[in-house]
C-alpha positions in Angstrom: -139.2 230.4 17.5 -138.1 227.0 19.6 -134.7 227.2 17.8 -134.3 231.0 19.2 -135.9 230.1 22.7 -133.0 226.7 22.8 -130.4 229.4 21.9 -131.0 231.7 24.8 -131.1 228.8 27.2 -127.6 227.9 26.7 -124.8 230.6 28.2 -123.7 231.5 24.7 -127.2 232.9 23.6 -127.9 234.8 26.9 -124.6 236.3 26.9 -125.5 237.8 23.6 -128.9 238.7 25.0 -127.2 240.7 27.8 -124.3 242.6 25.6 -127.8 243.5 23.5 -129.2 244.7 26.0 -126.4 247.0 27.4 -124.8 247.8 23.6 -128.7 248.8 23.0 -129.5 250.5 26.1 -126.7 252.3 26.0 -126.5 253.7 23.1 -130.2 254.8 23.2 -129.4 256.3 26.6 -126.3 258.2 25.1 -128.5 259.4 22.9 -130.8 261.3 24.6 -127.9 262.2 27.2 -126.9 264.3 24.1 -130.0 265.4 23.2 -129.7 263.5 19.8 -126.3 264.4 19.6 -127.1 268.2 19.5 -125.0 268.4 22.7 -121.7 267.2 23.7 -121.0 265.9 26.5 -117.7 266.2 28.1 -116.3 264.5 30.9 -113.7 267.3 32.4 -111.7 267.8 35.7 -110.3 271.0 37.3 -108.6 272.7 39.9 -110.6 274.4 42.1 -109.7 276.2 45.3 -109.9 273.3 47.6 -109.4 270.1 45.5 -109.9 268.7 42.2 -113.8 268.6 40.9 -114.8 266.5 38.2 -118.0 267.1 36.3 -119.9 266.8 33.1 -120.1 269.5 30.8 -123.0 269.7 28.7 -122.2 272.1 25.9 -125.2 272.9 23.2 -123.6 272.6 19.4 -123.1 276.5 18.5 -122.4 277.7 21.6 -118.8 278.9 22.8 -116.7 281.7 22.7 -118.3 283.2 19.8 -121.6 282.3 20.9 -121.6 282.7 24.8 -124.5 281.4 27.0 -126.0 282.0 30.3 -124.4 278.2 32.3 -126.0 276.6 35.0 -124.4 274.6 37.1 -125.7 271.6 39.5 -124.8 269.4 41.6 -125.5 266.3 43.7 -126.2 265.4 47.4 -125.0 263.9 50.0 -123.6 260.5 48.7 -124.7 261.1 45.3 -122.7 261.6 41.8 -122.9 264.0 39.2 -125.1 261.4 37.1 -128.0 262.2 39.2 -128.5 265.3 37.8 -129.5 264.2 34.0 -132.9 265.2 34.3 -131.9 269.0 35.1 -128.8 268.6 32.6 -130.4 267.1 29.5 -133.7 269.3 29.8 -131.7 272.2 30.2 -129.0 272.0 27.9 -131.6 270.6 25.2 -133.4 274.2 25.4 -129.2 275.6 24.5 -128.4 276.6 28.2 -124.5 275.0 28.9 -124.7 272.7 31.5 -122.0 271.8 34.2 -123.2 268.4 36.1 -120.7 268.6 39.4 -119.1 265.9 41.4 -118.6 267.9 44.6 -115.4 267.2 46.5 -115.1 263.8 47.8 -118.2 262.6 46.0 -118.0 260.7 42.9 -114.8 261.7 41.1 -113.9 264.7 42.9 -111.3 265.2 45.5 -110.7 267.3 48.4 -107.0 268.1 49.0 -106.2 268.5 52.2 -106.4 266.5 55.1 -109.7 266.0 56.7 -109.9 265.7 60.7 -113.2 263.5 61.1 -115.5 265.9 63.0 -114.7 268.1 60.2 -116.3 265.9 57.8 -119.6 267.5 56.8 -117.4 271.1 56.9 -115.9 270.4 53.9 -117.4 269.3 50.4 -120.8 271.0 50.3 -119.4 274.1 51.6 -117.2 275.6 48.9 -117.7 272.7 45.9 -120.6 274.9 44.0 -118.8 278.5 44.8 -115.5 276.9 43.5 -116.9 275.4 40.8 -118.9 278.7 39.9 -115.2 280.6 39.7 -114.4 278.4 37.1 -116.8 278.5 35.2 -117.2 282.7 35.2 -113.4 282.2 33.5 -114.5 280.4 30.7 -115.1 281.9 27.3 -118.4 280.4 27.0 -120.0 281.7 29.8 -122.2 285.1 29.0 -121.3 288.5 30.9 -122.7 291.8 30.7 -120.9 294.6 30.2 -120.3 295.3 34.1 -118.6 292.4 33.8 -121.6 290.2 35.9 -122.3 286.6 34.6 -125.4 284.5 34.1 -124.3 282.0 35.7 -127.0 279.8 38.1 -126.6 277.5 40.9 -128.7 274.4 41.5 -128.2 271.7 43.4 -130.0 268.9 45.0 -129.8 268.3 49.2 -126.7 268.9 50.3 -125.7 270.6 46.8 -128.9 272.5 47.6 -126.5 274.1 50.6 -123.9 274.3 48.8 -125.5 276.8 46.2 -127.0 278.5 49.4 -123.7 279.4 50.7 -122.1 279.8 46.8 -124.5 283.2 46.6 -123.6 284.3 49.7 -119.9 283.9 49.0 -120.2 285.3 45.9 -122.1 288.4 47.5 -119.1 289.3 49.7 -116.6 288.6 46.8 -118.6 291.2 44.7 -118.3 293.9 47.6 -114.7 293.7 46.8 -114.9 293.1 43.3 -117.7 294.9 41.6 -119.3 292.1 40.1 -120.9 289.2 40.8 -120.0 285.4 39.5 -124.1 284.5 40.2 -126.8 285.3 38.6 -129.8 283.3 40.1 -130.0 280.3 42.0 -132.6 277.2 43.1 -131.7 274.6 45.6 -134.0 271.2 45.5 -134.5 269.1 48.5 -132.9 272.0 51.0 -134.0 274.8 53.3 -131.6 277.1 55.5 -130.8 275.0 58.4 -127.3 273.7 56.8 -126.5 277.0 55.6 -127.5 278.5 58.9 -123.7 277.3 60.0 -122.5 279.9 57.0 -125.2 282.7 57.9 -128.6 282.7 59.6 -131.4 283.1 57.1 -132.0 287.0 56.7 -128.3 287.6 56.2 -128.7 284.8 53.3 -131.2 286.5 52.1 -129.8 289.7 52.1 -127.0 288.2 50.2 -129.3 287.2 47.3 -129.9 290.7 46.2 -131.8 291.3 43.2 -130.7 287.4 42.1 -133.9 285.6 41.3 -133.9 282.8 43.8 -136.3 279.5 44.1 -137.0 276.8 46.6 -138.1 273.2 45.7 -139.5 271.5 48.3 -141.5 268.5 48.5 -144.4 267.9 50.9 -142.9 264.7 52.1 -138.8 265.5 52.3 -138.0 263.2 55.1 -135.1 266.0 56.3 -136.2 269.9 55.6 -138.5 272.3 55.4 -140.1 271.3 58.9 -142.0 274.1 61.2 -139.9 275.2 64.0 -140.5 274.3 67.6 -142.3 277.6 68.3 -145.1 276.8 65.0 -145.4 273.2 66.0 -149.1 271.9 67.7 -148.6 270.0 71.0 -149.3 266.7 69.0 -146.7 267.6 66.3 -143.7 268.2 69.2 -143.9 264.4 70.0 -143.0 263.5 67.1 -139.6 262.3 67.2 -138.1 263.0 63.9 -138.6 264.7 60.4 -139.9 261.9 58.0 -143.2 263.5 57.9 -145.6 265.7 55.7 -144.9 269.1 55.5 -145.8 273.1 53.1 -142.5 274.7 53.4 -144.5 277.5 52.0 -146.3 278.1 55.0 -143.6 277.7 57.4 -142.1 280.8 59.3 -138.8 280.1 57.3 -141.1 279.7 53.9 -143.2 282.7 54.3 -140.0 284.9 55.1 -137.8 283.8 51.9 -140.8 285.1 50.2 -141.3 288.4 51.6 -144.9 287.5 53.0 -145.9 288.7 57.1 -146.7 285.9 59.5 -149.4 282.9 59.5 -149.7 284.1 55.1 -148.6 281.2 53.2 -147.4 281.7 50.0 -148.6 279.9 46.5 -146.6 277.3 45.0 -144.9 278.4 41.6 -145.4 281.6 42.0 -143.0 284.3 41.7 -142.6 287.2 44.7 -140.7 290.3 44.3 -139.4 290.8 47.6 -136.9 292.9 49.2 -134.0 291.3 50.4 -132.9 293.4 53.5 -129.7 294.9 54.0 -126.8 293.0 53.8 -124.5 293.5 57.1 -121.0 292.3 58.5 -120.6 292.8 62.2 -123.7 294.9 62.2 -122.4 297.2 59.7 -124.6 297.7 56.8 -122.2 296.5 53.7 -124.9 296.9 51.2 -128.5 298.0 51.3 -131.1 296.3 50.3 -132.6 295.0 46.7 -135.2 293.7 45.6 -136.0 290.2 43.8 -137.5 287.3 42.6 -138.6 284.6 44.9 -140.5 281.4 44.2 -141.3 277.9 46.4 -142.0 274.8 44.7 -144.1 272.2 46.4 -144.5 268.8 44.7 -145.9 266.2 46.4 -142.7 264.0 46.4 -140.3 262.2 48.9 -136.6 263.6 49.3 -135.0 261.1 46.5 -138.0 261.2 44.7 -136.6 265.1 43.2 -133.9 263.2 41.1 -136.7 261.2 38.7 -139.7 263.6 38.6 -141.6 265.3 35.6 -143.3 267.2 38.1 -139.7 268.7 39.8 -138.0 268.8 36.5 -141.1 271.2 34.7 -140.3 273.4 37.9 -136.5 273.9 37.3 -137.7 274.8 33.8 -139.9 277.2 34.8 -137.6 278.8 37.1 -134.8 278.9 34.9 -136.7 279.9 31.6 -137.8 282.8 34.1 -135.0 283.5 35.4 -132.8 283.6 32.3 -135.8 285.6 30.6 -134.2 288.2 28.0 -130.5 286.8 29.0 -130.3 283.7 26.7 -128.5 283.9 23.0 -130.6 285.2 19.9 -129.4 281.4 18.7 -131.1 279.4 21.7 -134.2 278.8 19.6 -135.2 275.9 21.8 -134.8 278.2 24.8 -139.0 278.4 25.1 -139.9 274.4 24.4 -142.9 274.4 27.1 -142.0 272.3 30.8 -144.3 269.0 29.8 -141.6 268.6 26.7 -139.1 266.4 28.6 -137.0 263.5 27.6 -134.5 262.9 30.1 -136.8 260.0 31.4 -136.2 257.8 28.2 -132.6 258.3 28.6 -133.4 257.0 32.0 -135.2 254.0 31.2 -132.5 253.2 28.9 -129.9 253.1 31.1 -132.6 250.8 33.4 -132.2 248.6 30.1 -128.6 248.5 30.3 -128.5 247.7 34.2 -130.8 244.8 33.7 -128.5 243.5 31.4 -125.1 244.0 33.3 -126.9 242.2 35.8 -128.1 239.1 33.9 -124.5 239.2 32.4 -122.9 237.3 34.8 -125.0 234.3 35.3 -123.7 233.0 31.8 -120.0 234.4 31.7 -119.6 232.1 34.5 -121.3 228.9 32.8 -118.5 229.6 30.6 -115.9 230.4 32.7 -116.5 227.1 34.4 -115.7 225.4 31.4 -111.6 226.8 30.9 -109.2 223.4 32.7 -108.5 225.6 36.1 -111.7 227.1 36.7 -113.8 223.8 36.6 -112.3 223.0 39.8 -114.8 225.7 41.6 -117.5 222.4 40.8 -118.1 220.3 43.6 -119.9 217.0 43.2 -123.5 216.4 43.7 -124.5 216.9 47.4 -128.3 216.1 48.5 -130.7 219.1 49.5 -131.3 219.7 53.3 -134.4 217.7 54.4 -137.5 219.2 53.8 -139.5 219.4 57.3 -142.0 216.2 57.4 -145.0 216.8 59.6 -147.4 219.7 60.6 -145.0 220.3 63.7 -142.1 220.7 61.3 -143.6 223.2 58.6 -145.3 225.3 61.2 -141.8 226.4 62.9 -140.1 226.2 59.6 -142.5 228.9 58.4 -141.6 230.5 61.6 -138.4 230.3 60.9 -138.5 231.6 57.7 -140.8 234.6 58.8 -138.4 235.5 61.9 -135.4 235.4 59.0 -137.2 237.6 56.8 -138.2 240.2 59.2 -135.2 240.1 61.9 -132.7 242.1 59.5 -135.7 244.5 59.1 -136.6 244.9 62.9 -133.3 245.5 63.8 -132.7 247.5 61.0 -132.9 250.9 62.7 -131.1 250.2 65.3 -127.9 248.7 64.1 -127.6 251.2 61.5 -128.0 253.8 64.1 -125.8 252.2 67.0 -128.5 252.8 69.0 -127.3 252.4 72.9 -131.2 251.4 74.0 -131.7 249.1 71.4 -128.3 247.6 71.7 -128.2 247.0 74.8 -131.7 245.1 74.7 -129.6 242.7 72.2 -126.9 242.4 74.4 -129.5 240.8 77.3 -130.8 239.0 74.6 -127.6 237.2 73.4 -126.5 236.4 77.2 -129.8 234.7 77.8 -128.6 232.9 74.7 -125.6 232.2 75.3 -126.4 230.5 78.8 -129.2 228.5 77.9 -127.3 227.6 75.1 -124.4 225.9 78.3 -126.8 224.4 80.2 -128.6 222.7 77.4 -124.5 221.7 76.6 -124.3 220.3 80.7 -127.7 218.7 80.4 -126.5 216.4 77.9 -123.7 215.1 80.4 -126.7 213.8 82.8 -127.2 210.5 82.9 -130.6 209.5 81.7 -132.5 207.1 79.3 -135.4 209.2 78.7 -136.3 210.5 75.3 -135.7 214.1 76.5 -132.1 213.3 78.2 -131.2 210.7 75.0 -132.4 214.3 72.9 -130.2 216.5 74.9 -127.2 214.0 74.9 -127.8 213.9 71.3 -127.5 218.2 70.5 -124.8 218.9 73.2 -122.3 219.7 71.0 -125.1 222.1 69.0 -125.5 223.6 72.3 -122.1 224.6 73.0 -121.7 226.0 69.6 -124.9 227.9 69.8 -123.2 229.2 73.1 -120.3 230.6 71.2 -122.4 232.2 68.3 -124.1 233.7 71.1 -121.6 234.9 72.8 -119.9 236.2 69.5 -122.8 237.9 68.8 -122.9 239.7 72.6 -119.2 240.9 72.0 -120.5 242.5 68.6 -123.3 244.2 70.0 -120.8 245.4 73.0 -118.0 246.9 70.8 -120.5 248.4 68.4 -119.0 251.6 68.9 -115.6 250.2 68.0 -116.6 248.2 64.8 -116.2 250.4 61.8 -115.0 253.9 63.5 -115.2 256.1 60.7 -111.6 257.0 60.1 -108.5 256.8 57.5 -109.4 253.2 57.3 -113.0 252.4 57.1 -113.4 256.4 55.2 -117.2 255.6 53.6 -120.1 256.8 56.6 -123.1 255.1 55.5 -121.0 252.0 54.2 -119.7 251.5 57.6 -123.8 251.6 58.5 -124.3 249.0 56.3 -121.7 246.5 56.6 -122.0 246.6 60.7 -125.9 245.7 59.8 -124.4 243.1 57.4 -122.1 241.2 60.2 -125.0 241.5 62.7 -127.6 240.0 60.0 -124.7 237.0 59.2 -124.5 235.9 63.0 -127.7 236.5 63.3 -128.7 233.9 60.7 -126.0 231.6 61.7 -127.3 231.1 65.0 -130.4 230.6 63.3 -129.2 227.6 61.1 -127.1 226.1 63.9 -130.4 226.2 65.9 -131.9 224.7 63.0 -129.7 221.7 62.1 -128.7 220.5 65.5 -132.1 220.5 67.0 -134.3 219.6 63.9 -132.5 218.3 60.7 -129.5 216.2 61.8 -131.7 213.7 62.8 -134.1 214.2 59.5 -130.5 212.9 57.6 -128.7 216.1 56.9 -125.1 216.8 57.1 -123.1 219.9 57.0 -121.8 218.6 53.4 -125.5 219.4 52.4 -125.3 222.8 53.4 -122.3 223.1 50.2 -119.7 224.3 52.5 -116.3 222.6 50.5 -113.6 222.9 52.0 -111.3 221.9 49.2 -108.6 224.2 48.8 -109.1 223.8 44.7 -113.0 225.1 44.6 -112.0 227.7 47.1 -109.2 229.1 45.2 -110.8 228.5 41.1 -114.3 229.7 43.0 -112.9 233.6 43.9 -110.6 233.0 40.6 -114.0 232.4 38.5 -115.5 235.8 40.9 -112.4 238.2 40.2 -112.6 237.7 36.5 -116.3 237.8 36.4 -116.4 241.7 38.2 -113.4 241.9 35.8 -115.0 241.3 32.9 -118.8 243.1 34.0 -116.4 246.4 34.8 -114.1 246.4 32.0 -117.7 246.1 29.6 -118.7 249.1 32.1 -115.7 251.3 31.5 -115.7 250.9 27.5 -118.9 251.7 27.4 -119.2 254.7 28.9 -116.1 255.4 26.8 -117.9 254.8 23.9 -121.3 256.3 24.9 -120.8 258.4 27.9 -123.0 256.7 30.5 -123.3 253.9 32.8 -125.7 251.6 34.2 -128.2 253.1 36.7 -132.0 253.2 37.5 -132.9 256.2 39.9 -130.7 255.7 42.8 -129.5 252.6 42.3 -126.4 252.8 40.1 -123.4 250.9 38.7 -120.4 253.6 37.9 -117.2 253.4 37.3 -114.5 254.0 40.0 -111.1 255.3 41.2 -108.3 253.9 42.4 -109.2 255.4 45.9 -112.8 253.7 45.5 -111.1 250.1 44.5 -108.5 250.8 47.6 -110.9 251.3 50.0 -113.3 248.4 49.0 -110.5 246.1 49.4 -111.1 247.2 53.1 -115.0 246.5 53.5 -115.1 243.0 51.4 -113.6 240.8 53.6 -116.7 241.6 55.8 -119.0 241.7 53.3 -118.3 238.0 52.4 -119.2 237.0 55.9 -122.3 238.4 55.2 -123.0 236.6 51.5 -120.8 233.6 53.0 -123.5 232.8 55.2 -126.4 234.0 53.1 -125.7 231.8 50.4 -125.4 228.9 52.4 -128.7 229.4 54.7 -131.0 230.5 51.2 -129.8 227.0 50.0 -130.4 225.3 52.6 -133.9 226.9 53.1 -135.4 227.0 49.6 -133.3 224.4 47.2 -135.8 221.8 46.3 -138.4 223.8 48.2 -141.7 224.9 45.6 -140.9 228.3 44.9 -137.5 228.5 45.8 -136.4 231.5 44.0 -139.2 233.4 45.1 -138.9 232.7 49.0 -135.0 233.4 48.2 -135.6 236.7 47.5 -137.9 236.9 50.1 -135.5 235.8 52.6 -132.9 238.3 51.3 -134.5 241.8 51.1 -138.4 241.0 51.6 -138.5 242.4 55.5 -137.0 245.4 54.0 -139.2 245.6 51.0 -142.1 245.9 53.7 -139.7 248.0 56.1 -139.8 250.4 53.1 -143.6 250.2 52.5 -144.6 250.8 55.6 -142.1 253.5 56.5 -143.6 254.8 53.5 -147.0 254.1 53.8 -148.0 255.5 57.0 -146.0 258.6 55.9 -148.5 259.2 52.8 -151.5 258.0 54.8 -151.2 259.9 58.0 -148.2 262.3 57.4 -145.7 260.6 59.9 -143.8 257.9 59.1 -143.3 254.6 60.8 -140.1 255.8 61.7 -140.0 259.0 62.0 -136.3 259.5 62.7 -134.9 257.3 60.1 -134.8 259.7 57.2 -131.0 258.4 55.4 -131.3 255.2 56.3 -134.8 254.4 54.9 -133.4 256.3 52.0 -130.8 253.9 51.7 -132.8 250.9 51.3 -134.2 252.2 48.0 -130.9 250.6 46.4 -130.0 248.1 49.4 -132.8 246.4 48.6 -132.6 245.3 45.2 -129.3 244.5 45.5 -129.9 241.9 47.7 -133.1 240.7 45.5 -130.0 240.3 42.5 -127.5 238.5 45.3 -130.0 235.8 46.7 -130.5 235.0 42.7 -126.8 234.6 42.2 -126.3 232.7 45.3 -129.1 230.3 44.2 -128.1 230.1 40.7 -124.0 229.6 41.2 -124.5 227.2 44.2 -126.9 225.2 41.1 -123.6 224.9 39.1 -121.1 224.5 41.9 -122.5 222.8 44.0 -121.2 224.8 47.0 -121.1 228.4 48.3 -118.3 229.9 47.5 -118.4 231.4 43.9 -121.9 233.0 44.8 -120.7 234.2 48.3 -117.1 235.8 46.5 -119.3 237.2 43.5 -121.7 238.9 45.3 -118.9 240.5 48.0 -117.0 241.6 45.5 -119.2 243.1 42.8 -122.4 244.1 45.4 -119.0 246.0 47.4 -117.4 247.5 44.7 -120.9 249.4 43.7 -121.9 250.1 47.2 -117.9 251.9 47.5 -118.4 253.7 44.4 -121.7 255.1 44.4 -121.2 257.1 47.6 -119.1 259.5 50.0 -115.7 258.7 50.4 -113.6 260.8 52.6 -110.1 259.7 51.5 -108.0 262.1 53.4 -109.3 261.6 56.7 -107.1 262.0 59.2 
C-alpha cells in the first residue's frame, strides 16, 4: 500500500492514474453510448439545403434497408452540440428506434454556407437545421414509409432545436400540400414554447400545421426563458417582475391550454394525451387544408432550462411520448421497443464520461513535471522567490479579509452587468473609476509636499503607487467607456456569449490589478515584499520554454482527446460542461480571444499567489478567490427562484446559465495556477496553460458564426 501511494506521488504514477482514468472511463462510456455495442454509432456529415450538418447516427444492429425503422431525430440548443442529446439518443435507440443526434448549422460541427449579415444571426441555424436535416433523412433506405409514401420520422429538439422542430412541421406541412406526403410524422420540442416560432407563424397557424401528427410539449416549471403567462394573464404583482427566471405551469397558460385543445382558465394534466383538433390550415386567409385532429400532450417536470439535458424525469417523458407516438409503427424486430421509461442507462454513460473529464483534467499537472525535465523546457523554472508577507496585526488581517471578500464577490456583483453591457450599471463604474483615478493624483501630488510627519513621510513614500493606481484607474474608465466597442460581434470576434465572457474577463483582470497595486504599495512594500515575490520573470528564457511547456501540454491533453474518441466515440464532458474536439474554424477563431484571455489568467495567477501561497488553506481560498462569488451568484440566483418562484435576477436567464460550466473552470485554473507557479516559480506556464486550454474549450463548446459578414 505505501509503495503504491509513493508511486502516485511522483508525475510518472499519476500520469498513469489519469490515462486510467480516461482509457477506463471512456471505454465504459462508449459502451453504453452503444448500448453494449448493440448499436453503432456513426459520426456522419451531409449536405443539406443551407450548409453542411454533422451529426451522430445511432443505428440499432438489424436495422436498415431490409429492416426499416421509424428515425427520430434531435437536436441541440442554442450553443450546445449534438453530444447533449445522449440521454434521448441512447434510450431511444436502445429500445431499436434509429437515432440521428444533430449539430445544427454553425453549432458544433455544422456549417452554414453562406454569408451571414450579423442582425441576421439568430435567422439562420435554428430555422431550417431540423427540416433540412429531416429531408435527408426521409431519403434514406432505412427510414420506414407507408405506402402513401409518408414517413415515421419525429422531430425533437432541445431550446432552440425545440424551434427548430416547430417550424420543421410547419415546413413540412406546406411541402406536403405540394407533394402529397409528409417527411414528419410526430414531433416534441423540450425547453420551448411558440414565441421563437411565432417569427415563422403565430401559434394557431402552427398548430394547424400539425395535423393529425402527434405532437408534445416539455416544459419545466422553472425554464428561466419560456412557457411564461402573457401580459394579459399576469397578476399586478407578477407584471413587475422584470424578467422570465421564474416558476411557471405552461399547462395552464393561455398558450398551454390552446396547444391542447382545452377553453380558457382549464388547465390541462401533465402527461396526458388530448385529441384535439388542429384548425384549418390557411395561407393568406385561404383555407389550404381543413382541419384534423390529433394527439397533444405537455410535460411539466419540475426542472431548470439545462436541467432537461441530465434528467430521468425528462428522459421517461420522451419515452413515453415516443413509445406512444410510434405505437403500431415500429418493426416486428424492435423487441426492446416496450422496455418501461424507469429502465434508463444513458446516465452511466454519463458518469463515465464525468470519469474521463476528471482525468483529462488531473492529466496535466504531471505531463508538465515531466515536461520540465527535457534541456529547453527547464528554463520555464525560476529560482526560489520568498512568499508575499503575510499581514501581521489585527489591523492587517481584518482588511486582508476584506480584501479577499471584495475579490471574491466583485467579479460576481458586477457580473450582470458587464456581461450585459448594461448602460446604467456602466456608467455607475465609469463615476466610480474617475473618483479613482483622481484621488489616486492627488495622493501622487501630496507626496511632493514638504513634510516630516508620519502621514506626509507615508504619502512621499506610495507616490509612485499613486500614480500607477491613477493609470489602472483611468484604464479601467476607458474600458468601461468603449464597452460597446470591445468585442463587436463581427467577422472577427464571431462567438456571442464568448465575447460576454472575455469582456467580463478583462474587467475582472483590471479590476484585481488595481486591487493588488492598492495592496502592495500601501500595505506590503513596507512589510518587505518586492514585485520579484509576486513571480512576475521577466526573463526572456522562462517566458518563451513557459508557453513552449503550455502549447505542448494542450497538445498533448487534445491529441489524447481526439484518439479517443476515435477509438471509442466520445469525449470528455459532465452535463454542460464539456471538452470536444474542434475544427479548424474553432482553433482559428480562438487564436483571436487568447491573447485576452491571458490578461485575465496573467493576473489571476499572480494575485491567487500572492494572496494564498504560504497562507493555511491556500488551495481552498484559491478556489475561492477564482469562482466562489459565482458559486454563490449561482446559489442564490437559484435559490430564491426555488424558494419563492423569482429569481435573484430575474432577467439573467443565459448568463446564469453560463456559469454552470464558467464556474468550474475557473475552480480547475486557480489549481493549475497554484500548482505550476509551485514548480516554476513564476506566472507564466499557469497563466499560458490556462488561456490556452480554458479558451480552446470555451471556443469549441459553443456558437460560432464563421461567415459573418
Amino acid at each position: 500500500m505505501a509503495k503504491t501511494t509513493s508511486f502516485l506521488k511522483k508525475p510518472l504514477g499519476m500520469l498513469a492514474l489519469t490515462l486510467a482514468l480516461i482509457l477506463v472511463g471512456s471505454f465504459l462510456a462508449g459502451m453504453f453510448n452503444t448500448s453494449f455495442y448493440n448499436v453503432k454509432v456513426k459520426e456522419i456529415s451531409f449536405k443539406g439545403d443551407h450548409g453542411t450538418l454533422d451529426a451522430l447516427l445511432y443505428m440499432p444492429k438489424g436495422a436498415g434497408a431490409n429492416d426499416p425503422r421509424p428515425v427520430i431525430v434531435t437536436t441541440h440548443g442554442y450553443l450546445n452540440s449534438k453530444e447533449m442529446q445522449d440521454a434521448p439518443a441512447i434510450e431511444m435507440s436502445r429500445r431499436g428506434y434509429i437515432v440521428l443526434a444533430l449539430d445544427m448549422y454553425d453549432h458544433g460541427d455544422s456549417r452554414w454556407s453562406a454569408d451571414i449579415p450579423v442582425k441576421d444571426m439568430f435567422g439562420t441555424f435554428w430555422i431550417y437545421s431540423q427540416f433540412d436535416a429531416a429531408k435527408y433523412v426521409y431519403e434514406q433506405p432505412y427510414t420506414k414509409k407507408d405506402d402513401k409514401g409518408n414517413a415515421y420520422i419525429a422531430v425533437s429538439g432541445h431550446s432552440m432545436g425545440g424551434f427548430s422542430s416547430l417550424v420543421a412541421m410547419y415546413m413540412d406541412e406546406m411541402n406536403a400540400l405540394k407533394t402529397g406526403y409528409r417527411m414528419i410524422y410526430a414531433g416534441i420540442p423540450a425547453g420551448a414554447d411558440f414565441s421563437y416560432a411565432a417569427a415563422i407563424a403565430p401559434q394557431d397557424q402552427m398548430q394547424a400545421a400539425f395535423g393529425s401528427r402527434t405532437v408534445g410539449v416539455i416544459a419545466g416549471k422553472y425554464d428561466e426563458f419560456f412557457f411564461n403567462k402573457s401580459d394579459a394573464e399576469k397578476s399586478a404583482s407578477e407584471k413587475k417582475v422584470k424578467g422570465t427566471v421564474t416558476s411557471k405551469n405552461f399547462a395552464s397558460t393561455a398558450s398551454g391550454e390552446a396547444f391542447l385543445g382545452l377553453p380558457a382558465g382549464q388547465a390541462g394534466d401533465s402527461g396526458k394525451f388530448y385529441q384535439v383538433a388542429s384548425g384549418d390550415l390557411k395561407l393568406e386567409d385561404k383555407v389550404v387544408r381543413p382541419s384534423q385532429s390529433g394527439e397533444r400532450v405537455i410535460f411539466t417536470p419540475n426542472q431548470t432550462h439545462p436541467w432537461n439535458h441530465i434528467s430521468p424525469a425528462a428522459t421517461a417523458d420522451l419515452i413515453s411520448f415516443y413509445t406512444h407516438a410510434f405505437k403500431g409503427a415500429t418493426s416486428p424486430n424492435q423487441t426492446d421497443a416496450a422496455l418501461g421509461t424507469g429502465h434508463q442507462i444513458w446516465w452511466l454513460k454519463e458518469a463515465f464520461n464525468g470519469v474521463a473529464l476528471a482525468g483529462f483534467f488531473l492529466l496535466f499537472v504531471p505531463l508538465i513535471t515531466l515536461l520540465l525535465r527535457a534541456p529547453f523546457l527547464r528554463g520555464a523554472v525560476t529560482g526560489p522567490i520568498a512568499a508575499v508577507s503575510a499581514p501581521a496585526g489585527g489591523r492587517q488581517k481584518t482588511v486582508y479579509w476584506l480584501a479577499i471578500a471584495f475579490s471574491t464577490l466583485i467579479p460576481a456583483i458586477l457580473f450582470p452587468t458587464l456581461m450585459d453591457k448594461s448602460a446604467d450599471g456602466l456608467n455607475v463604474l465609469k463615476i466610480v473609476s474617475l473618483v479613482l483615478a483622481g484621488l489616486g493624483l492627488l495622493a501622487f501630488a501630496a507626496g511632493f509636499v514638504p513634510g516630516k510627519s508620519r502621514a506626509g513621510a507615508w504619502l512621499a513614500r506610495t507616490r509612485i503607487g499613486s500614480l500607477i493606481l491613477a493609470v489602472v484607474a483611468f484604464a479601467m474608465w476607458l474600458i468601461f467607456h468603449y464597452a460597446e466597442h470591445l468585442f463587436p460581434l463581427g467577422p472577427f470576434f464571431n462567438e456571442p456569449t464568448t465575447n460576454q465572457i472575455v469582456y467580463w474577463a478583462l474587467v475582472s483582470a483590471a479590476i484585481m490589478t488595481f486591487v493588488t497595486f492598492a495592496f502592495h504599495y500601501f500595505a506590503k512594500r513596507d512589510a518587505g515584499t518586492r514585485f520579484n515575490h509576486y513571480g512576475i520573470s521577466l526573463s526572456p528564457t522562462a517566458i518563451v520554454a513557459s508557453l513552449c511547456v503550455a502549447v505542448l501540454a494542450a497538445l498533448g491533453g487534445y491529441l489524447l482527446l481526439f484518439a479517443v474518441q476515435a477509438a471509442f466515440g466520445t469525449d470528455f464532458r459532465l452535463w454542460v460542461l464539456a471538452v470536444r474536439t474542434f475544427q479548424v474554424e474553432h482553433f482559428v477563431t480562438a487564436l483571436r480571444y487568447i491573447p485576452f484571455f491571458l490578461i485575465y489568467y496573467f493576473v489571476g495567477t499572480m494575485a491567487l499567489n500572492a494572496n494564498t501561497r504560504g497562507q493555511r488553506g491556500g488551495w481552498f481560498w484559491a478556489i475561492v478567490l477564482n469562482m466562489g462569488g459565482l458559486a454563490l451568484w449561482l446559489a442564490f440566483q437559484y435559490g430564491k427562484d426555488f424558494i419563492t418562484g423569482v429569481a435573484l435576477y430575474p432577467g439573467q436567464a443565459l448568463n446564469g446559465i453560463l456559469l454552470f460550466a464558467l464556474a468550474p473552470c475557473l475552480a480547475v485554473a486557480a489549481v493549475y495556477s497554484r500548482k505550476l507557479f509551485e514548480k516554476t516559480n513564476n506566472v507564466w506556464l499557469g497563466a499560458f496553460l490556462n488561456a490556452i486550454l480554458f479558451t480552446m474549450i470555451a471556443v469549441a463548446n459553443t456558437a460560432l458564426f464563421w461567415n459573418l459578414v
